[in-house]
N, C-alpha and C positions, 0 to 999 in steps of 0.2 A: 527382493530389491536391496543393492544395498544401499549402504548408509549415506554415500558418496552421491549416489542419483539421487537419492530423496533430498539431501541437501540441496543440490542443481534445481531440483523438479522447485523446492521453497524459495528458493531464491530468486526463479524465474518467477512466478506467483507471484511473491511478492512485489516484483518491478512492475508486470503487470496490471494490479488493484493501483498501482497509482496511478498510471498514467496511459492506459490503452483508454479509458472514458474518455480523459481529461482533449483528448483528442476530437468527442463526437462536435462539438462546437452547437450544441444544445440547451434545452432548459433539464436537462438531467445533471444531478450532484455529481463532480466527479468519485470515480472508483463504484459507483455503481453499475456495473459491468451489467450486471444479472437483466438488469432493463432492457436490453438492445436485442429485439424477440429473436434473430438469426442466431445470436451464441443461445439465448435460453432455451431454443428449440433445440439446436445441436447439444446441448448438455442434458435436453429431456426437464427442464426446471420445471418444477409443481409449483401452484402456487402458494402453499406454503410451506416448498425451499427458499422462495422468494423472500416472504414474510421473514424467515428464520433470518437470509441473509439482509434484510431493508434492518434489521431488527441487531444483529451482529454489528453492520457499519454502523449504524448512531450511537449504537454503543462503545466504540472502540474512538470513533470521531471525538465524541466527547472529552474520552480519557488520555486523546492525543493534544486536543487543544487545553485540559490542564497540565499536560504533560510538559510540553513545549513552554507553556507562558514560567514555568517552576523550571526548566531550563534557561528561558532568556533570564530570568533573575537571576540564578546563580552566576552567567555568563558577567552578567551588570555589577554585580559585586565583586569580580576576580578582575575585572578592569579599576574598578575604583582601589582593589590593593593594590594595582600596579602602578596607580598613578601615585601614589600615597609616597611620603620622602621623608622619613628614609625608609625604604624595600623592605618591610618585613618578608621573607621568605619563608616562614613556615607558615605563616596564613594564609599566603598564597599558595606555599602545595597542599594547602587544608581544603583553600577554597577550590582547588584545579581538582582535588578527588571528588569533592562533593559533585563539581560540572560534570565529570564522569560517570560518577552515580545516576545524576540525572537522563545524562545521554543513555545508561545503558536499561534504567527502564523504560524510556521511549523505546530502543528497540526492542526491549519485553514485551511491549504495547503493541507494536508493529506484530511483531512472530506471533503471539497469541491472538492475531485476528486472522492472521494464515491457517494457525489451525483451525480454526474457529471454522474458516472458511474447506477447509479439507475436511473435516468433521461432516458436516452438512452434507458436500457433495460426494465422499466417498473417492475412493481410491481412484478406480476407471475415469469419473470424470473428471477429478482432479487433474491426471494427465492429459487429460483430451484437452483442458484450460492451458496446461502449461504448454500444452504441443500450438494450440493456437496462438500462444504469446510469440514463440519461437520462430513462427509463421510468421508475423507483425514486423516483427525484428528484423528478417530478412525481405523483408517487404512481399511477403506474398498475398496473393488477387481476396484469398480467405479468412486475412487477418478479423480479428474483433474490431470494430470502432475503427478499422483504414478508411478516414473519411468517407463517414455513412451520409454526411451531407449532400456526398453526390454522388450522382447516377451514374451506369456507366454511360461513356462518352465522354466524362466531363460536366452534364448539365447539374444543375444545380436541384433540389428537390423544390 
C-alpha cells in the first residue's frame, strides 16, 4: 500500500470518529462508532475489540479535553498581548509558537487515537471502516449512523 493511500485511508478515519456517531441522534457518546451493532457486525467486533476501543476513546477524550482547555489559554493570552499598547511583537510571536505547539499536539492526540484505533481493528477492517465513511459521504443507503433513527420509509423507530 502506499504511503499516499494510507494517508487518504487516515484522514478519511479520522473525519469519520468524529462525526458519523454524532449523527445517530441517540443516548450514545459521540465517536462511538463501535456501538451501532450493523458497523460492529460488518467489521466482525469481539467484545473485547470493543472494550479495547470503549477504553482507547476515554482515553484519548480525556487527553483532548486537556488538550483543548491548554489551547484556549494560550489562545487567551496572545489576545491579551495584542491588546496590550504598546505591541510588543516578539511576545506575541513567542506567544503565536506556543498556540501552535499547542495546536499541533491536539493533532498528535487526534492521530494517535487513529492508530490506536487501526492497531485494534487491523488493516482489512480498517479499510472496510474507511470504505463505509466514503459511502456516508456520498450518501450511500450503507452508510454507518445514516440516520439509524429511522426506518426505512421514513418512520421513525
Amino acid at each position: 500500500m502506499t504511503k499516499r493511500m494510507l494517508i487518504g485511508m487516515l484522514v478519511c478515519s479520522a473525519m469519520l470518529f468524529g462525526t458519523v456517531v454524532q449523527a445517530r441522534g441517540d443516548d450514545l457518546s459521540p465517536g462511538r462508532w463501535w456501538m451501532q451493532p450493523d458497523l460492529a457486525r460488518q467489521l466482525s467486533l469481539s467484545k473485547k475489540e470493543k472494550r479495547a476501543l470503549d477504553s482507547l476513546f476515554s482515553q484519548n477524550r480525556i487527553a483532548l479535553i486537556d488538550l483543548r482547555s491548554s489551547l484556549e489559554k494560550e489562545r487567551l493570552e496572545m489576545q491579551d498581548i495584542l491588546e496590550r499598547d504598546p505591541l510588543d511583537e516578539a511576545a506575541l510571536f513567542a506567544q503565536q509558537r506556543r498556540v501552535q505547539e499547542k495546536r499541533q499536539k491536539l493533532s498528535d492526540e487526534r492521530f494517535k487515537y487513529l492508530v490506536g484505533v487501526r492497531k485494534i481493528l487491523g488493516a482489512d477492517r480498517f479499510r472496510t471502516l474507511a470504505g463505509k465513511y466514503e459511502e456516508m459521504k456520498r450518501g450511500g443507503s450503507s452508510a454507518p449512523a445514516a440516520r439509524p433513527w429511522k426506518r426505512e420509509g421514513g418512520q421513525s423507530r
